[in-house]
C-alpha positions as CSV (number, residue, x, y, z in Angstrom):
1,X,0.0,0.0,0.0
2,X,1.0,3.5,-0.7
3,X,-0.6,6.8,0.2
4,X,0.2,9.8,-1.7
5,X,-1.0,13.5,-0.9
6,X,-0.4,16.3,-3.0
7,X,0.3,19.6,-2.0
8,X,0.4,22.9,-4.3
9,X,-2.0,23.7,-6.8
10,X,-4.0,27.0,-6.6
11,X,-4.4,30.6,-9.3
12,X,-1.5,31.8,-11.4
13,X,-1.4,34.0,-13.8
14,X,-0.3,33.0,-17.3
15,X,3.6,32.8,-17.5
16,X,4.0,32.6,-13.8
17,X,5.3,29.3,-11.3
18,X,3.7,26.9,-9.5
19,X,5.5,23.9,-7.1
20,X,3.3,20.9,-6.8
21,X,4.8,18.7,-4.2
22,X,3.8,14.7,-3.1
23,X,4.2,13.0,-0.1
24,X,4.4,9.2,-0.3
25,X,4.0,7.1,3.0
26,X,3.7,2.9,3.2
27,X,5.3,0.7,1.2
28,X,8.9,0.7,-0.4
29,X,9.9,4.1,-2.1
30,X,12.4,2.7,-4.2
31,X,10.2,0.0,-5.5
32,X,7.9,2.6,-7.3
33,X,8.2,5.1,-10.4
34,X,6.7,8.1,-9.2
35,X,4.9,10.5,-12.1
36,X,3.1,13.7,-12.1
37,X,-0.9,13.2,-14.9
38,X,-3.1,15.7,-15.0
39,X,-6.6,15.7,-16.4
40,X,-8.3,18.2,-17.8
41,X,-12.2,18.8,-18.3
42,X,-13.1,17.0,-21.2
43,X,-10.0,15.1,-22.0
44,X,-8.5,11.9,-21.0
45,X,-5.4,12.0,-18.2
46,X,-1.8,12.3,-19.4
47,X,1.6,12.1,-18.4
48,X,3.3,15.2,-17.3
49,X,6.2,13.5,-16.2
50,X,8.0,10.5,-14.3
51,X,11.1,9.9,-12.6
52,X,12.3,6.6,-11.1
53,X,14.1,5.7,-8.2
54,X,17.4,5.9,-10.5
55,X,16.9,9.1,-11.7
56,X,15.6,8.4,-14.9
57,X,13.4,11.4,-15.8
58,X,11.2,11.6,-18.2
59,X,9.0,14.7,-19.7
60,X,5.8,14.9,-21.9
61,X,6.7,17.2,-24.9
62,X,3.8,19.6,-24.1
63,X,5.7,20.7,-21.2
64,X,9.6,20.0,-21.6
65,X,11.9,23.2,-21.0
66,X,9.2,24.9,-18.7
67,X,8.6,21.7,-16.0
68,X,11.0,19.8,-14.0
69,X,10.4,16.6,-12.0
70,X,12.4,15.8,-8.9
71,X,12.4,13.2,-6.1
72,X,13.8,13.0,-2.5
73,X,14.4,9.5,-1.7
74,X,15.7,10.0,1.8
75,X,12.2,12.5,2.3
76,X,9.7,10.0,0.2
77,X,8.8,12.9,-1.8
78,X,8.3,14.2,-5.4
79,X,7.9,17.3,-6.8
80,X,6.9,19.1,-9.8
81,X,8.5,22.6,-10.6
82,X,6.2,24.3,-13.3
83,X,7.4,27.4,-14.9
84,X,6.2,29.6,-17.7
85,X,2.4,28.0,-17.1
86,X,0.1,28.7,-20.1
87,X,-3.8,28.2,-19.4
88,X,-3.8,25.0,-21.5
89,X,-2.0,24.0,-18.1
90,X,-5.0,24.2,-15.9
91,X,-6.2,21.0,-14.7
92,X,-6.3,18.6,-11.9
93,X,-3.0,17.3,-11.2
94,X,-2.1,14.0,-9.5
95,X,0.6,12.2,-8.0
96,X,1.1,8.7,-9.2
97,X,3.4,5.7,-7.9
98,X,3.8,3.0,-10.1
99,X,5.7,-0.5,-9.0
100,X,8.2,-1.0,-11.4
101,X,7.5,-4.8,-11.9
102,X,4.2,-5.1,-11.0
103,X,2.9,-1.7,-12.9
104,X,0.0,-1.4,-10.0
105,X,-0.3,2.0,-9.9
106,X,-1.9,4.2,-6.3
107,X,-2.6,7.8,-6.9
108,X,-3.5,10.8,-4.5
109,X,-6.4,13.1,-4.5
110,X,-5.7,15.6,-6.8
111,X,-4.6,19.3,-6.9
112,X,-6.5,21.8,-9.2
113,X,-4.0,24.0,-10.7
114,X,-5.7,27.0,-12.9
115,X,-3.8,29.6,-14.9
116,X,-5.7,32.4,-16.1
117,X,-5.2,35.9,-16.1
């Protein structure tokens, strides 16, 4: 079992930043690939981005150069750095761990980011 809570989301303005952070608690950190999706209304929910316990990083092309993903192993945490934010941003963000054998994925609650001016 893994819990995951996100913390972060909120109003900003179109080019500004936003930090989405995740807490994971429970089972083995390093036994899980831990990714940022977000869902907006009307569409299906995508990949933002994914890092594993390694390091291995990867961005969806709709936000490379503006968003970086990092994890703290020691802290159980994840984070999301979003910069330059456009309002085809706004959506409901969540954390996601996924076992890296397995694939079972958990996922927290959600954050609503909204960029708007």
């Amino acid at each position: 079992q893994v819990q995951l809570v996100e913390s972060g989301g909120g109003l900003v303005q179109p080019g500004g930043s936003l930090r989405l952070s995740c807490a994971a608690s429970g089972s083995i950190f390093s036994l899980y690939v831990m990714g940022w999706y977000r869902q907006a209304p009307g569409k299906q929910r995508e990949l933002v981005a994914s890092v594993s316990f390694g390091g291995s990083i990867n961005h969806a092309d709709s936000v490379k150069g503006r968003f970086i993903i990092s994890r703290d192993n020691a802290k159980k945490m994840v984070s999301l750095q979003m910069n330059s934010l456009k309002p085809e941003d706004t959506a409901v963000y969540y954390c996601n761990a996924e076992h890296y054998m397995t694939g079972y994925q958990y996922w927290g609650q959600g954050t609503q980011v909204t960029v708007s001016s």
